[in-house]
N, C-alpha and C positions, 0 to 999 in steps of 0.2 A: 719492599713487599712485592709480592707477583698480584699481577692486572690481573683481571678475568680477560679468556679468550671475548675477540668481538665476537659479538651475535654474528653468524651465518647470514647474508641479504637474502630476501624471500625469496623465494621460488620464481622461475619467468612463469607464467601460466602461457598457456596456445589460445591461439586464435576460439577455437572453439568452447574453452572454459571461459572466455569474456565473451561469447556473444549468449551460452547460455546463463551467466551472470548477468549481462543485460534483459533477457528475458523472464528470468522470475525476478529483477526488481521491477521491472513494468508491471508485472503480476499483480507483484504485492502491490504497487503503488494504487490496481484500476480494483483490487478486493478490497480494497483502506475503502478508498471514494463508497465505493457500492455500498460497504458497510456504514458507511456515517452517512449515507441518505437514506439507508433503510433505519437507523438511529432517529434521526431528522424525521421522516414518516408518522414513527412511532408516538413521538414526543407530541406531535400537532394534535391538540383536542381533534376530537372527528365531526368533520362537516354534515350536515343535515341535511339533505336537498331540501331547498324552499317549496313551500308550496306554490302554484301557477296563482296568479295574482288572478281575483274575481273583478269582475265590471257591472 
């Protein structure tokens, strides 16, 4: 029986296709964080300020 041809190896990409693939995964990674402390925020019953303690 005949193989399948091998798969083609991927593509080289340039210098500049992995530095702006470095750059939006940094992205994503600091929009994740933001979003799960703006999550985290959310979630926390809201604090009262105390009143000033009488003497």
């Amino acid at each position: 029986m005949d193989e399948p041809p091998d798969p083609a190896p991927p593509p080289v990409k340039s210098e500049a296709q992995r530095a702006r693939e470095a750059r939006l995964a940094a992205a994503l990674r600091e929009n994740l964080r933001r979003r799960k402390a703006q999550a985290r925020a959310r979630a926390e019953p809201p604090t009262a300020p105390k009143p000033p303690a009488e003497d």
